[in-house]
Structures are given as C-alpha cells and as structure tokens.
C-alpha positions in Angstrom: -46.7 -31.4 -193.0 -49.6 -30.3 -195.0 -53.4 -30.0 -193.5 -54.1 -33.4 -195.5 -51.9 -35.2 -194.2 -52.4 -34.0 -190.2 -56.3 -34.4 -191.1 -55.6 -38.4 -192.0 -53.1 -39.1 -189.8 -55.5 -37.5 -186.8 -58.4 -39.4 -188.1 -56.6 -42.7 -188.2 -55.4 -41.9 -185.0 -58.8 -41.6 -182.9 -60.0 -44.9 -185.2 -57.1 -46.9 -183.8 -57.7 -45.7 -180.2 -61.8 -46.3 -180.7 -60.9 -49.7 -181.9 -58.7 -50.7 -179.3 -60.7 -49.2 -176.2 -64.2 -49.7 -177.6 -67.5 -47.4 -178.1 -67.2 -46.4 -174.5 -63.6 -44.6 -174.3 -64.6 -41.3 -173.4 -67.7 -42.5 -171.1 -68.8 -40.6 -167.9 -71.3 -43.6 -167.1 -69.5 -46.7 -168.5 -65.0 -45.7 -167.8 -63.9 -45.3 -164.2 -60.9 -43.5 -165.8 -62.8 -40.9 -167.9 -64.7 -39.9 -164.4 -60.8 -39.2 -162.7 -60.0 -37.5 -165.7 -62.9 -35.6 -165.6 -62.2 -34.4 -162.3 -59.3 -33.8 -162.7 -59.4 -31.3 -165.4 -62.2 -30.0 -164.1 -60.1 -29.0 -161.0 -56.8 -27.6 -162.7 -59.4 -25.6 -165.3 -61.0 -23.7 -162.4 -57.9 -23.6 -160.6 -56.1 -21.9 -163.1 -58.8 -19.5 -164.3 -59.7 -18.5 -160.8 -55.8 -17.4 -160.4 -56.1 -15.3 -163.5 -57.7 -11.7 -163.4 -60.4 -12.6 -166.5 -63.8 -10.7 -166.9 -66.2 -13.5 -167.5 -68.8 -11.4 -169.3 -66.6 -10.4 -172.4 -63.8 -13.0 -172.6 -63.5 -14.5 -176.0 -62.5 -18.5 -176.0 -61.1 -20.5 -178.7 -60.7 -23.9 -178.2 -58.1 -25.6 -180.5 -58.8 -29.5 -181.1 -62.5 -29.1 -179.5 -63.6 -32.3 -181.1 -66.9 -33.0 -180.1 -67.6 -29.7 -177.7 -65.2 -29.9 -174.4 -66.2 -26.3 -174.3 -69.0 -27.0 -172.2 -66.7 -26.5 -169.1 -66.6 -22.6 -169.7 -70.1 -22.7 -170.0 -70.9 -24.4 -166.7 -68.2 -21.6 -165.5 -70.2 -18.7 -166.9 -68.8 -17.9 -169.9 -71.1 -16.4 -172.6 -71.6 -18.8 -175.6 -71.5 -16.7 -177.7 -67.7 -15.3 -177.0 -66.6 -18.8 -177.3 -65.1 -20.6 -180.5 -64.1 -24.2 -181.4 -61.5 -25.2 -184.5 -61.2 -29.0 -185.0 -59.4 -30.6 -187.9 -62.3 -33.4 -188.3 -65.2 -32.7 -190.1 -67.4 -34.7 -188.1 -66.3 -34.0 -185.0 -66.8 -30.1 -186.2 -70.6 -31.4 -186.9 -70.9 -33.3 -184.1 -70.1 -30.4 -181.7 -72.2 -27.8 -183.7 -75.3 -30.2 -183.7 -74.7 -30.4 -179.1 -73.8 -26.5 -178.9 -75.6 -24.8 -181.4 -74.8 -21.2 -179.9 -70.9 -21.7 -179.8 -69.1 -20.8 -183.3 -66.8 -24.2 -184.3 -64.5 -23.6 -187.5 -63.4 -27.0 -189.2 -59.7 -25.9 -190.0 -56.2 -26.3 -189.7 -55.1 -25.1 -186.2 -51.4 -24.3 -188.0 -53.0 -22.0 -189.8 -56.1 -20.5 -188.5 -58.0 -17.8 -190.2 -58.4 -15.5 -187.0 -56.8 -12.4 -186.6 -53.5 -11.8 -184.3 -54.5 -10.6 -181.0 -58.4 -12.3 -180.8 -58.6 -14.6 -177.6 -58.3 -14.0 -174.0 -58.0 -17.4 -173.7 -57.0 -20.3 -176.1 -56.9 -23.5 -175.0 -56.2 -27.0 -175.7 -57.0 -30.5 -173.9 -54.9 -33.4 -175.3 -54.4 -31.8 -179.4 -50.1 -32.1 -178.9 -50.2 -36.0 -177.3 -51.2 -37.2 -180.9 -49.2 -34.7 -182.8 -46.2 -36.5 -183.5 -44.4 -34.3 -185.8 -42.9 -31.7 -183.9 -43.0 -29.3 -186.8 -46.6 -29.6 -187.0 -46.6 -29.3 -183.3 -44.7 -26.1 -182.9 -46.8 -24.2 -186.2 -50.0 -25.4 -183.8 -48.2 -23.8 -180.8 -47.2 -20.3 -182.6 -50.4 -20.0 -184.1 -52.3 -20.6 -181.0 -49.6 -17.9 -179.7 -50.7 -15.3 -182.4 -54.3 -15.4 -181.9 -53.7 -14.8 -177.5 -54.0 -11.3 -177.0 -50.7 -9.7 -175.9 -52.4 -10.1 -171.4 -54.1 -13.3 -172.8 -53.5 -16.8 -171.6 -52.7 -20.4 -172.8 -54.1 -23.0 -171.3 -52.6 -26.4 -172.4 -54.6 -29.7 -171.1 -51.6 -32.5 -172.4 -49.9 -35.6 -171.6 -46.4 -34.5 -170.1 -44.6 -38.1 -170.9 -44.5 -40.2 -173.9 -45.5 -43.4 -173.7 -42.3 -45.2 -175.0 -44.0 -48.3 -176.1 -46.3 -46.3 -178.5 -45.0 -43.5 -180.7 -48.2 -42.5 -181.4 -48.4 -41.1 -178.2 -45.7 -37.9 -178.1 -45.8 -36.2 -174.5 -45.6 -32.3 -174.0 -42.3 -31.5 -172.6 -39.7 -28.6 -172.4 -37.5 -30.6 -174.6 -39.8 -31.0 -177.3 -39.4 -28.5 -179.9 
C-alpha cells in the first residue's frame, strides 16, 4: 500500500471516529474513559521503562503515530526534549504537535519508510498506530522499520489494542497471529 493511500485511509479513519464519538473523544475533562486510559498507560509506560536499564539524560525517543504530541509522557518522566522525535502521517496533526511542543523534532512521513538511519533510537514507541492499520502488509513494513531504527540494546514499546473488534474491521487488534 503506497503512503497515499495509508495517508487517506488514516485520515478517513480518525474523521469517522470524530464523527461518531464527537469533539470530546480524547478529553481528560469531558470522557470518563479517556481518564482510565490515561492511567492506565501512564502506569504500564513507567512500569516498563523503570524495568529497563535507560540513561534518561541521552536517550533518543521516536514516537511513531505521535499525532498530536503523546510525547509529553517522557517529558513529565525526564526525558530531554530535545532527544525526542515524533513521525505522523497527518499533516495537521504533525502541525498541531509542533505548534504544543515546539522543542521536540516531529517529521510528517511515512512510518514504512522513515528517513532515519538504522540503529538511532533507544526507544521507539507507538500508542494505538497498528489498531487502525488494517492491511497487514502495511502493518508489518511499520513494524520492521520501527525495528531498524532501535538500536541493536534498544527497546519497543507498543501501546495497542490486543483484540479486534469483530463487528468493525476498521479496528484490527495486535496479536501473535497477525502477520
């Protein structure tokens, strides 16, 4: 599937789930369920990265999907702006983010084919990019990109909905089974 095509078919995607849920789907003040979630990921993130040996001070970030800035949880964790990257598909969610974080480097790009070198991240992460990724080839380029750019004792850290929802098929869970 060509950039295009993932950038339309991602757009379209986050319009139909706006529409549906209204102006206030990801709000902390007016959705009970973004506040769990919230918490929840708030938890697993410092769970995990307290279990991992990581120096804060020169760890470099990238966060694939940021959309509008979810990189602000490594900053409240003491990560250095400035060793922290972004890459979104969307334009204006690229804008968005760059006009709320103006010290953290976001790259509007293809995340199947990103323009860093091998071997750049201590940590790449992603929160909810594969649920709405539906073509599992696009999926897996996503993946073994997000692979390349790790450094060899880096880390993945994937944020995703394990289960489909098998009502909806534009919801595609992260499982073993999925290629």
């Amino acid at each position: 599937m060509n950039a295009e095509k993932i950038e339309r078919e991602t757009v379209n995607w986050y319009k139909e789930r706006y529409e549906k849920k209204g102006k206030y789907i990801d709000s902390l003040l007016k959705d009970p369920e973004v506040l769990f979630q919230v918490f929840a990921y708030d938890r697993a993130l410092i769970k995990a990265l307290s279990a991992i040996n990581i120096d804060i001070e020169s760890a470099r970030i990238l966060d694939v999907g940021c959309g509008g800035g979810s990189l602000i949880n490594f900053i409240r964790l003491g990560f250095p702006p400035e060793n922290i990257v972004g890459i979104d598909i969307q334009k204006e969610r690229i804008e968005e983010a760059k006009r709320r974080f103006p010290n953290i480097k976001f790259v509007h790009g293809d995340a199947s084919k990103m323009q860093f070198n091998d071997e750049s991240f201590d940590i790449v992460t992603e929160l909810t990019v594969f649920v709405q990724i539906t073509d599992d080839g696009s999926a897996t380029s996503i993946a073994n990109e997000m692979i390349r750019v790790t450094k060899i004792w880096g880390y993945i850290i994937l944020v995703d909905w394990r289960y489909s929802k098998p009502w909806d098929k534009s919801y595609k869970g992260m499982s073993q089974r999925r290629d």
